[in-house]
TORLUMDO-538126 format. One record per residue (C-alpha): x, y, z; residue in one letter. Coordinates in steps of 0.5 Angstrom, whole numbers, padded with zeros to 4 digits. Each point is the difference from the previous one (the first is absolute). Layout:
N
[node [X, Y, Z], 'a']
...
***
This chain:
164
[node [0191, -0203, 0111], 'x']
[node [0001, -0006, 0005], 'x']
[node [0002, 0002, 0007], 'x']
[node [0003, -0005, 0004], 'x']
[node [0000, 0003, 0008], 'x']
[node [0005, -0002, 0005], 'x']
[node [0000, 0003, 0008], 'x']
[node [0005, 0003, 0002], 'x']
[node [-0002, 0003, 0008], 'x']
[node [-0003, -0004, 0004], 'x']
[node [0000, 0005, 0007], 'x']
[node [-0006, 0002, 0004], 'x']
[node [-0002, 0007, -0002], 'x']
[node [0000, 0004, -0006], 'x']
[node [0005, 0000, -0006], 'x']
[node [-0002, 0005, -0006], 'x']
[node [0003, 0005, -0005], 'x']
[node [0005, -0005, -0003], 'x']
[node [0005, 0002, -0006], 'x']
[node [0005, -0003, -0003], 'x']
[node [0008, 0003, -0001], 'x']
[node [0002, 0001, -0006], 'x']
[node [0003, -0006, -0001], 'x']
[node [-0005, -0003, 0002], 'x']
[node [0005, -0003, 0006], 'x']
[node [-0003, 0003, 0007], 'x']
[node [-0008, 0001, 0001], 'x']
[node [-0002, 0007, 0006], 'x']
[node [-0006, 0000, 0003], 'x']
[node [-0004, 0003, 0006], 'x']
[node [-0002, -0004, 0006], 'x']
[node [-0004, 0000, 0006], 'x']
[node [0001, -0006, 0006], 'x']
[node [-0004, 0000, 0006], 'x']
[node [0005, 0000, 0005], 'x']
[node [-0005, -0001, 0007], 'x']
[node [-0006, -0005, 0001], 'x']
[node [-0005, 0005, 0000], 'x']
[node [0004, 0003, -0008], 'x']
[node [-0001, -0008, -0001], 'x']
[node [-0007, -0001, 0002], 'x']
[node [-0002, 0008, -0003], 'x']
[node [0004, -0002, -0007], 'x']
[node [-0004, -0006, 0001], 'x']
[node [-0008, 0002, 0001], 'x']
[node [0001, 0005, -0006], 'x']
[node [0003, -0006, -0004], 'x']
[node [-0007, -0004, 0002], 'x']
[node [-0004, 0006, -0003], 'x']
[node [0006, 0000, -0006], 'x']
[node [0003, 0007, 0002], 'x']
[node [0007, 0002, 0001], 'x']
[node [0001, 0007, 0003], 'x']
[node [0007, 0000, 0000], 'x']
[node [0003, 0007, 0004], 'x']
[node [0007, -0003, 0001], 'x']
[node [0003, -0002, -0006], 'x']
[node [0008, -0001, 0000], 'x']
[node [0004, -0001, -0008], 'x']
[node [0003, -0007, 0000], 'x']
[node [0005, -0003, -0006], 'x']
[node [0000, -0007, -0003], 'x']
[node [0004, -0004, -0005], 'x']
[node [-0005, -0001, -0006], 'x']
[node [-0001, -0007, 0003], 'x']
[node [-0002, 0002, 0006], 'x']
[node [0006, -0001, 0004], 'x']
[node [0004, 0004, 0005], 'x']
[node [-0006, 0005, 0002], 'x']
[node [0003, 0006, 0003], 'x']
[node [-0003, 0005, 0004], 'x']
[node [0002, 0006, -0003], 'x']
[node [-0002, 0005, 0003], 'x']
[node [-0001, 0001, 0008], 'x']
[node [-0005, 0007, 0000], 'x']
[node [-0005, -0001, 0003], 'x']
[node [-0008, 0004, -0004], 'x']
[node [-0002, -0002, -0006], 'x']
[node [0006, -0001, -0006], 'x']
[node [-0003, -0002, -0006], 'x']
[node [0001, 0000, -0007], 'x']
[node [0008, -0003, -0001], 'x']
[node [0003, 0001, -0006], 'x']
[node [0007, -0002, -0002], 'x']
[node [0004, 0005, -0003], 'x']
[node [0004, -0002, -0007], 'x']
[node [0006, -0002, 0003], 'x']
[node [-0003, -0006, 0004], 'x']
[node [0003, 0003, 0008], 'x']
[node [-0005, 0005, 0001], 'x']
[node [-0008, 0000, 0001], 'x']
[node [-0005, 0006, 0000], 'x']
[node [-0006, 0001, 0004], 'x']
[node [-0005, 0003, 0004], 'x']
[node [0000, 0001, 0007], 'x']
[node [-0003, 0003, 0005], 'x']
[node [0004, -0001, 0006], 'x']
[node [0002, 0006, 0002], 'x']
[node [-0006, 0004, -0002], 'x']
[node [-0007, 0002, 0003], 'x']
[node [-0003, -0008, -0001], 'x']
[node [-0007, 0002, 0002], 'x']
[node [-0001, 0001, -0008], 'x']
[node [0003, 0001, -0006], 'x']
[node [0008, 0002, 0002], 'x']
[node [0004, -0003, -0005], 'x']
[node [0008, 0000, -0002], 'x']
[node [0004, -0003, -0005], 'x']
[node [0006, -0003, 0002], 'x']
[node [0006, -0004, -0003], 'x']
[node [0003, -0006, 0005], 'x']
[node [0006, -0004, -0003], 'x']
[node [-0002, -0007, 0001], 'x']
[node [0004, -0001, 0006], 'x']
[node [-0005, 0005, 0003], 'x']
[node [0006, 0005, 0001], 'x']
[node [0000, 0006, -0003], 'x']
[node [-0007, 0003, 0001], 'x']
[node [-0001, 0006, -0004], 'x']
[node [-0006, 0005, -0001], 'x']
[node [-0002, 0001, -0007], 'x']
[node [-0007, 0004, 0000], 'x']
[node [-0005, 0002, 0005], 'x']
[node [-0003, 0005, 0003], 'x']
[node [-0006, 0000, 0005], 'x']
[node [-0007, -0002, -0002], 'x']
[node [0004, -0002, -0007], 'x']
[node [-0001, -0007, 0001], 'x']
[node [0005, -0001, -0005], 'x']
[node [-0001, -0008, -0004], 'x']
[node [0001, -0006, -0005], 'x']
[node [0006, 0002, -0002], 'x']
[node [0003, -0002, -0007], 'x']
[node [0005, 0002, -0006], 'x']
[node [0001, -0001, -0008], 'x']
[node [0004, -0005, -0003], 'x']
[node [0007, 0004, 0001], 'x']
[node [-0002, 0003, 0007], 'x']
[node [0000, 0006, -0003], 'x']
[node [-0006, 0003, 0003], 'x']
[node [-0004, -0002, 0006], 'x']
[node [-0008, 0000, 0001], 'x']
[node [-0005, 0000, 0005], 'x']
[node [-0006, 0001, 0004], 'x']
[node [-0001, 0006, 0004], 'x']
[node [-0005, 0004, 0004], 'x']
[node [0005, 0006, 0000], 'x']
[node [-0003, 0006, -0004], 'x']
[node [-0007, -0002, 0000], 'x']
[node [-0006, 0005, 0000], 'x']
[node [-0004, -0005, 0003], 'x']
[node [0000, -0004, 0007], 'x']
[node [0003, -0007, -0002], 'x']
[node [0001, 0002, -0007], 'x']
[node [0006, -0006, -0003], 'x']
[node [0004, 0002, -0006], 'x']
[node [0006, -0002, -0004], 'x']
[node [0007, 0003, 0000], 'x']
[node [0006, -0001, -0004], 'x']
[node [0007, 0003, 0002], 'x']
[node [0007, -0001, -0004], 'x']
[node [0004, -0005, 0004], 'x']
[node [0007, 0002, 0002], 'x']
[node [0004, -0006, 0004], 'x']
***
């Protein structure tokens, strides 16, 4: 296999988690900008020592040519592991903006990509709900949770039907 690679963010910070839409038109991803001096020059001496310690991370969606970058969501915390939805107008994704952020509190949301319309999906505390995905035909959702778990930071997988 040939990959050929091209840039598409260029901004001072962390960028990760990328996926594509389905229809392979838009990309989501979670992002983290220093937004003082002293995040610059914190973000920029873990850089030296190649490390990113990202704590406050915001969803962003593109075009998948790296145009129209908009920031969709304004939460503040830790939003994380973006996916879009089948029909290409809603993204799923970990939060813990409205949680305990000393650890592992974690949320699944539904935001429209107009960032209205905020919706919790999951999420109790200490369940550190994550990684969101779904089957070919949306039928079922997976992902990662602490719930349920018998031992201090145990991590399993879930399935649930999806019902929209």
């Amino acid at each position: 296999m040939t990959v050929s690679d091209f840039q598409l963010t260029n901004e001072i910070g962390y960028d990760g988690h990328a996926t594509f839409s389905r229809d392979g038109s838009k990309i989501v991803f979670e992002a983290s900008r220093p937004k003082t001096d002293a995040e610059l020059e914190r973000y920029t001496k873990m850089l030296s020592y190649n490390l990113v310690s990202p704590k406050e991370l915001e969803l962003f969606v593109m075009n998948a040519d790296g145009s129209n970058v908009t920031q969709l969501t304004h939460l503040g915390g830790a939003n994380i592991s973006p996916y879009f939805l089948k029909d290409g107008k809603r993204v799923i994704f970990a939060s813990n903006h409205a949680m305990d952020r000393k650890c592992c509190d974690f949320a699944l949301y539904l935001i429209d990509l107009d960032g209205k319309n905020l919706e919790k999906v999951t999420g109790q505390n200490g369940s550190a709900d994550g990684f969101p995905t779904f089957d070919g035909n949306q039928r079922r959702m997976i992902w990662a949770s602490r719930r349920n778990g018998t031992h201090q930071g145990e991590t399993n997988i879930f399935i649930a039907d999806w019902i929209d």
